[in-house]
N, C-alpha and C positions, 0 to 999 in steps of 0.2 A: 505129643498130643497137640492139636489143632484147636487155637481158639476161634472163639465169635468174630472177632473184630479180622483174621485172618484169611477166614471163607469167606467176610464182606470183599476185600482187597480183592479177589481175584473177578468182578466185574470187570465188565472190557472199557478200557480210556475213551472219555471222549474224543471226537476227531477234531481236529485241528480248523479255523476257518482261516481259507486261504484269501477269499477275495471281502474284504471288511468294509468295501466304499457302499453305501445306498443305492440301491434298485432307482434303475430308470424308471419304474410307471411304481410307485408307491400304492399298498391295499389297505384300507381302513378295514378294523372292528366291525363296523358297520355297512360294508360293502360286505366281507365275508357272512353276515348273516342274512344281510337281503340274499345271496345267491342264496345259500343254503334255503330260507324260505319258499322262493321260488322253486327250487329243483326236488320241495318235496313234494308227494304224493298227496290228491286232496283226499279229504278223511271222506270213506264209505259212508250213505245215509243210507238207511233203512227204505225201503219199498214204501210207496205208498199204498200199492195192491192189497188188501185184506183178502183173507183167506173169508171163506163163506159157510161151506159147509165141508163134509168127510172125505168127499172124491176129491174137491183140490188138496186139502190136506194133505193125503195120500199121492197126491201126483208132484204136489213138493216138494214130499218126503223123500220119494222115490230119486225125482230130480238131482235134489241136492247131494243125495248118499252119491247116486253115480259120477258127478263131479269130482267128488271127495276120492274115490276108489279113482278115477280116472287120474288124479293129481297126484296121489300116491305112487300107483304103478309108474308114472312118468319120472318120480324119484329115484324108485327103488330101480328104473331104468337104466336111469343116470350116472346112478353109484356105481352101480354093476358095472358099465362099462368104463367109467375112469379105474376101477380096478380090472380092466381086463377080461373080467367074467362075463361070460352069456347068461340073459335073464333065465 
């Protein structure tokens, strides 16, 4: 019988560091978050466009489904062919 502590033991060793002297150009904490800040995505705002009456309604409705379906199928594209299959 196979204890607890024996199925822990079989994770893989960490690797050994070979070269232990400090980096030529040094990165603060605070370097790494400025980039990250910078390199995200600004946050979506809402339209200022108001909708008025039932025809725009309906033509944005329209609109937005066809996006939706268009961005879909470009998935289900995608998948398909990193698996090799034709859509």
């Amino acid at each position: 019988m196979v204890s607890v502590c024996e199925k822990d033991s079989k994770l893989p060793r960490p690797t050994r560091v070979k070269n232990k002297s400090p980096a030529a150009v040094q990165i603060t904490a605070e370097q790494l978050l400025r980039e990250a800040r910078e390199r995200q995505e600004p946050e979506v705002l809402p339209s200022e466009h108001s909708i008025t009456d039932s025809t725009e309604l309906s033509d944005y409705r329209l609109r937005r489904r066809k996006e939706f379906e268009d961005r879909s199928h470009r998935r289900i594209t995608r998948v398909l062919g990193a698996c090799g299959n034709e859509p």
